[in-house]
C-alpha positions as CSV (number, residue, x, y, z in Angstrom):
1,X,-46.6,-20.9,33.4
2,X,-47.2,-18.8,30.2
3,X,-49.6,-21.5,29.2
4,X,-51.5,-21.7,32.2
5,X,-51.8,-17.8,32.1
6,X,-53.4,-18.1,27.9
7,X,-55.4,-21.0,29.7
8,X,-57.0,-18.8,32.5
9,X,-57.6,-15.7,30.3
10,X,-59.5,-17.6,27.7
11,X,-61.8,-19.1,30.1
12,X,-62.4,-15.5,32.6
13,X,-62.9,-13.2,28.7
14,X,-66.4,-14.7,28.4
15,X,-67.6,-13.3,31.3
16,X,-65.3,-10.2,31.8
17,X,-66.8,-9.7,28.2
18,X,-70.0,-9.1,29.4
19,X,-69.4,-7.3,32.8
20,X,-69.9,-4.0,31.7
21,X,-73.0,-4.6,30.3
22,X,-74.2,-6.5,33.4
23,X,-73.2,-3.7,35.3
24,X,-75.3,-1.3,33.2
25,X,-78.3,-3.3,33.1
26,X,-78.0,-3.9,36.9
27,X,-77.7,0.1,37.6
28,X,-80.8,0.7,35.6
29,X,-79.0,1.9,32.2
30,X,-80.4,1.5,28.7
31,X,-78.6,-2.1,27.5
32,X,-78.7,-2.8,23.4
33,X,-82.7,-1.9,22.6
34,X,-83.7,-1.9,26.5
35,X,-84.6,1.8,27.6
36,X,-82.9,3.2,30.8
37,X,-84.6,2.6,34.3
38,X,-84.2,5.7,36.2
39,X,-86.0,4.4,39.4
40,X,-83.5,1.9,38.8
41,X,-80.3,3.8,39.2
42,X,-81.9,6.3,41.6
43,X,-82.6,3.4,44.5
44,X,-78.5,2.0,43.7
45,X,-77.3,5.0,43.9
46,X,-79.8,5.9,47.5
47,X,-77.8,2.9,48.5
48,X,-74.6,3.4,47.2
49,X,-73.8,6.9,48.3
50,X,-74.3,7.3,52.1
51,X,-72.3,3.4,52.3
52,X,-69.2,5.0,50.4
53,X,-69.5,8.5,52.3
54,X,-69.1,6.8,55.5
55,X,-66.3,4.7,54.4
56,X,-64.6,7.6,53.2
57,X,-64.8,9.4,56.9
58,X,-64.1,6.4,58.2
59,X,-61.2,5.1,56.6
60,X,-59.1,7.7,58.1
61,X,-59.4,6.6,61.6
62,X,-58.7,3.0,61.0
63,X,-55.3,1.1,60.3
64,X,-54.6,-1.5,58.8
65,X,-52.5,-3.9,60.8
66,X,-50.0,-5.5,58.0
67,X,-48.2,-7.8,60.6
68,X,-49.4,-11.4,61.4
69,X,-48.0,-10.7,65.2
70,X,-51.3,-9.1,66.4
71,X,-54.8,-10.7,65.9
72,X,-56.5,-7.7,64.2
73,X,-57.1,-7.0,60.6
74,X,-58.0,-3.3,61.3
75,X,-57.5,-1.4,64.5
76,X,-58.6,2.1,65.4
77,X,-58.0,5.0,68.3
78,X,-59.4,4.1,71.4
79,X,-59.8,6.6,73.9
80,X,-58.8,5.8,77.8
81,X,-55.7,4.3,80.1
82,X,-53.7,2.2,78.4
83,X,-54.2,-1.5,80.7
84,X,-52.1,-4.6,80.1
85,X,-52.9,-6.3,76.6
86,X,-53.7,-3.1,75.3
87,X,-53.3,-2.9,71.4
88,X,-50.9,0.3,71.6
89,X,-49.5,1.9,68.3
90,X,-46.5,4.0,68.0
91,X,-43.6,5.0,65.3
92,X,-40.6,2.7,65.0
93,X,-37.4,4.1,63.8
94,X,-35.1,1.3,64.0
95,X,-32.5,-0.4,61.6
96,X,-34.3,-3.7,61.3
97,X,-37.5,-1.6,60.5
98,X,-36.0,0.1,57.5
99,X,-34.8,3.7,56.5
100,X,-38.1,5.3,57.7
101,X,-40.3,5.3,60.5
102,X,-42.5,2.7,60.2
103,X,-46.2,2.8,62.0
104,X,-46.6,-0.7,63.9
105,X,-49.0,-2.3,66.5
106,X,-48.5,-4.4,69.5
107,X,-50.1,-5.1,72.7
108,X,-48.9,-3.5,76.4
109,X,-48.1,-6.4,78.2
110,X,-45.5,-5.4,80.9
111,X,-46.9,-2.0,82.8
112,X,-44.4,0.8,84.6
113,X,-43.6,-0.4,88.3
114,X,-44.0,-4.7,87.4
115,X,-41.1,-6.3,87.2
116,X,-39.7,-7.4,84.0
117,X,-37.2,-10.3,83.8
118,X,-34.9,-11.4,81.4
119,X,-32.7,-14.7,81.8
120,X,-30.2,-14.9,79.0
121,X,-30.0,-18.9,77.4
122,X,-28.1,-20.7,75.1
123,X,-29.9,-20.6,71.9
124,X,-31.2,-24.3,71.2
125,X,-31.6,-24.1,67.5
126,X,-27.9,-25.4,66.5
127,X,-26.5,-21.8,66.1
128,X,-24.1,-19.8,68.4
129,X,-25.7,-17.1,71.0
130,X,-27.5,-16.5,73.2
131,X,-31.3,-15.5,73.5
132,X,-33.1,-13.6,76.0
133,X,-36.4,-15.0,77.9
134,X,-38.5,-12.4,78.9
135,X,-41.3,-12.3,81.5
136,X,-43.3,-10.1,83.7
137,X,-43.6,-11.3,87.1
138,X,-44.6,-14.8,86.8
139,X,-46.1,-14.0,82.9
140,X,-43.8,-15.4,80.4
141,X,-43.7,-13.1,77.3
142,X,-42.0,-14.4,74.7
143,X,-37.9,-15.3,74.0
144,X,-35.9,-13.7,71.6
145,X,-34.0,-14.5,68.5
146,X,-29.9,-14.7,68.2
147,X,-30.9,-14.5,63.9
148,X,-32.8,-12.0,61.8
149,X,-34.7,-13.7,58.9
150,X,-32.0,-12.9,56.1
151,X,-29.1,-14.4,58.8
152,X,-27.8,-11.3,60.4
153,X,-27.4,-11.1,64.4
154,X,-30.4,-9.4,66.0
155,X,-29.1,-8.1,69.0
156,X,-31.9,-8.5,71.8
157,X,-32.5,-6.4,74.9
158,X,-30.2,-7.1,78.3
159,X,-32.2,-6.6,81.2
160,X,-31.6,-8.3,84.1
161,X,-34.5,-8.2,86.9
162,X,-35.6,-4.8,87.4
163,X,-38.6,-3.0,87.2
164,X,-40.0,-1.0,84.1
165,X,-39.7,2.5,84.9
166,X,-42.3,5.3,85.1
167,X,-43.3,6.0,81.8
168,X,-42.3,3.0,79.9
169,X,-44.3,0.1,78.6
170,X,-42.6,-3.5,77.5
171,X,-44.8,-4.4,73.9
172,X,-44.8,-7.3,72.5
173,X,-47.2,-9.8,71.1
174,X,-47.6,-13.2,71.4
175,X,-45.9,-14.2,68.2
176,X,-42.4,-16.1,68.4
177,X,-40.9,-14.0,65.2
178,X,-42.4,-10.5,66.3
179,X,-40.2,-7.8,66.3
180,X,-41.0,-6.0,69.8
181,X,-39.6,-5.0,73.1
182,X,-37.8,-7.8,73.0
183,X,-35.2,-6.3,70.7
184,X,-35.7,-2.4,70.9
185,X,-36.7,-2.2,74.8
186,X,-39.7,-0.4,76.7
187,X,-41.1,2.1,74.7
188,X,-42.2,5.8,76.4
189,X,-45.9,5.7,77.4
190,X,-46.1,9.4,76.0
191,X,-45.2,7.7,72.0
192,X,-48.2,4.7,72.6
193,X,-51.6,5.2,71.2
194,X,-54.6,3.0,72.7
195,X,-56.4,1.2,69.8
196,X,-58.7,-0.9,69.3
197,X,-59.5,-4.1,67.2
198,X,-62.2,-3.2,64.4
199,X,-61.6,-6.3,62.2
């Protein structure tokens, strides 16, 4: 590995050798006995500047989305009702999630007043437990997991057949592994954000 390391860094020195330089000579700057190019510089940097100033008042309005449960790179606040399949964001404080409050995103998929069903199974994959099958109406959502990744039990939510309450949305995504309602129940409407994909 060590080797292939010494390998790799002999063959990239050559050319981060010469970066700077590159760089210099493409931002207009004087380069061994070639004079500095103002006009040069002044057009990267028209270019350069109002690109980075919007990034920076940008980037505080847009999240990164770290999970691969949702299909979005980068989500930001969207104002308006929160519909079914929704991206919603909210806090997580739960023991699976870690010590701290975690900031995660899912989608809405079961809306106060639908019915949300859960039939309890035997789980198929060889160990005890049960797992949970959840849908809304007719709209299966996804079945839970009797195992966490590192092998402890992860305890998923008992339902029954009932609807979701006023003020309550069931999250989820359509991920098999996700870490959702599934486990930690319908989450108060009043804690949800409405994003939106960006990326």
């Amino acid at each position: 590995m060590l080797r292939l390391a010494c390998l790799a860094a002999r063959r990239l020195w050559p050319a981060l050798k010469v970066l700077p330089i590159q760089a210099a000579r493409a931002l207009g700057g004087a380069v061994g006995n070639q004079p500095a190019d103002n006009r040069r510089l002044t057009l990267n940097l028209a270019v350069i500047l109002p690109i980075a100033t919007l990034t920076w008042l940008g980037l505080p309005g847009v999240t990164l989305v770290m999970s691969p449960s949702i299909d979005a790179w980068a989500v930001r606040r969207a104002p308006g009702t929160i519909r079914k399949s929704d991206l919603v964001e909210f806090m997580l404080s739960h023991p699976i999630a870690g010590p701290k409050p975690v900031s995660v995103t899912k989608r809405a998929l079961c809306l106060p007043g639908e019915r949300l069903r859960e039939i309890e199974r035997l789980s198929v994959d060889g160990r005890e437990g049960t797992r949970g099958w959840y849908y809304c109406g007719r709209t299966f959502l996804g079945a839970s997991r009797p195992f966490g990744r590192d092998g402890r039990p992860l305890p998923h939510l008992r339902w029954g057949d009932r609807p979701i309450p006023s003020g309550y949305i069931y999250v989820g995504s359509d991920h098999a592994g996700g870490f959702d309602s599934r486990y930690f129940g319908p989450v108060r409407l009043d804690r949800l954000t409405r994003m939106e994909r960006i990326l």
